[in-house]
C-alpha positions as CSV (number, residue, x, y, z in Angstrom):
1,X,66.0,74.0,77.9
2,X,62.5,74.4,79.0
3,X,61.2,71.2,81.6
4,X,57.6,69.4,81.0
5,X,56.2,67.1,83.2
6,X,55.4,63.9,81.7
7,X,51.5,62.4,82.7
8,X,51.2,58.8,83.8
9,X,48.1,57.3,85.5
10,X,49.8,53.8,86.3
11,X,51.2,54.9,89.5
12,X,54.5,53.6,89.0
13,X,57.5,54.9,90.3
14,X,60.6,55.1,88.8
15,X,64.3,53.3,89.8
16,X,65.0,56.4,91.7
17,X,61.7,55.9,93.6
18,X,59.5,58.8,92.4
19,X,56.3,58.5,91.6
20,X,56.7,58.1,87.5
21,X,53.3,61.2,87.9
22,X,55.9,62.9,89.0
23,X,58.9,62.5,86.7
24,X,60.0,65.7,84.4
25,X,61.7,65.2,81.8
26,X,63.6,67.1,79.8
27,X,62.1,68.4,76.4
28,X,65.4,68.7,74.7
29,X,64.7,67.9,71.2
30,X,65.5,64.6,69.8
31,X,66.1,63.6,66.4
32,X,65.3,59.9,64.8
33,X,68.2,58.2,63.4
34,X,68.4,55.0,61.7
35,X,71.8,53.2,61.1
36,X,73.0,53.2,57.3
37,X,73.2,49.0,58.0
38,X,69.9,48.6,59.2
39,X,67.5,47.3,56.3
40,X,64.3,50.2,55.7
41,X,61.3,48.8,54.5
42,X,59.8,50.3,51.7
43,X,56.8,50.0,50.0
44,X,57.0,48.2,47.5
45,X,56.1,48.9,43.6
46,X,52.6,48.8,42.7
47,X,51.5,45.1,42.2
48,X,51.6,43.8,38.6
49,X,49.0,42.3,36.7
50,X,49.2,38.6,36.1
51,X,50.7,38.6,32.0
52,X,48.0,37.9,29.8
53,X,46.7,34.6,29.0
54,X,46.7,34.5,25.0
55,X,44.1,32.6,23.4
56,X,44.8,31.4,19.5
57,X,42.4,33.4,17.2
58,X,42.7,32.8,13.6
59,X,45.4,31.6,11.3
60,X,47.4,33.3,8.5
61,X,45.0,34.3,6.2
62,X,41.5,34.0,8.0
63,X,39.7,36.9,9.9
64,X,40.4,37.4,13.9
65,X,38.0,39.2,15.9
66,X,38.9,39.6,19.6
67,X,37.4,41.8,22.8
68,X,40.6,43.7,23.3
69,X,43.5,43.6,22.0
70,X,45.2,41.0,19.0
71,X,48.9,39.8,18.9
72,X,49.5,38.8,15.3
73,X,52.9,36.4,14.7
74,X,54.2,33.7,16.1
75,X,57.2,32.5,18.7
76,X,58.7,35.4,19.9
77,X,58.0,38.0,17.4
78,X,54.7,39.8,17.6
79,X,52.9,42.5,16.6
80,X,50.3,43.7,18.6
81,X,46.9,45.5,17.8
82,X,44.6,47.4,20.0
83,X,40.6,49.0,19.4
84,X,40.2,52.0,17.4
85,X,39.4,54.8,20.6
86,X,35.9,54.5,21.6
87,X,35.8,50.4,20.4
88,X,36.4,47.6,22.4
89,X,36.6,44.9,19.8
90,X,39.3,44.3,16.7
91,X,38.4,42.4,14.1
92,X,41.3,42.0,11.8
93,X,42.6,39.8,8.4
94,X,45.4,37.9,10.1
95,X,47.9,38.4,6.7
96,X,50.4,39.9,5.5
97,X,48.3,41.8,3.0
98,X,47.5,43.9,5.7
99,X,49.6,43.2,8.9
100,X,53.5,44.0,8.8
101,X,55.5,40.2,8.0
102,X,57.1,39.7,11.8
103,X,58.3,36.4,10.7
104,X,58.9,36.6,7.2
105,X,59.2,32.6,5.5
106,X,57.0,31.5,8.4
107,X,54.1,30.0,7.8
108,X,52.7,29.3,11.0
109,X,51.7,33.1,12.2
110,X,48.6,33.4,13.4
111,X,46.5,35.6,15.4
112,X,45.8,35.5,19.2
113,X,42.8,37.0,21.8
């Protein structure tokens, strides 16, 4: 194996009382290992946006219009409407004439911003 001295300016001197200028160290190459048990950090995923705020609109039967996107429904059964491409607002009839019936026999559906 080839030998490279190792350059230090603080003057030191090793345990074996050379001057550590003057130490040579074998380049032998070394490889990293990490222990299976010791924890790795990772980076983590990227961070998610908070979950949108919804704001009530309209209710069954009466005309939503919303910057964004529309939930239409109630509880926990939605469906959810988004701009035509190019269109930032949707302005809808919150019914079921013209939305699918998430909650069919419920009369509180509405629509939410």
């Amino acid at each position: 194996a080839s030998r490279e001295q190792v350059e230090n300016r603080s003057g030191l001197q090793s345990s074996t009382g050379v001057p550590s200028d003057q130490i040579i160290l074998d380049s032998t190459k070394v490889t990293n290992q990490v222990d299976s048990d010791t924890p790795v950090s990772k980076p983590t995923d990227k961070p998610q946006a908070p979950a949108q705020q919804w704001v009530f609109c309209a209710s069954q039967w009466k005309e939503c219009k919303c910057r964004g996107r529309v939930r239409w429904g109630n509880d926990d059964k939605w469906h959810d409407i988004v701009p035509a491409a190019g269109k930032s607002t949707v302005i809808v009839s919150c019914s079921v004439q013209t939305l699918p019936d998430v909650r069919p026999g419920d009369d509180d559906k509405h629509c939410e911003c």
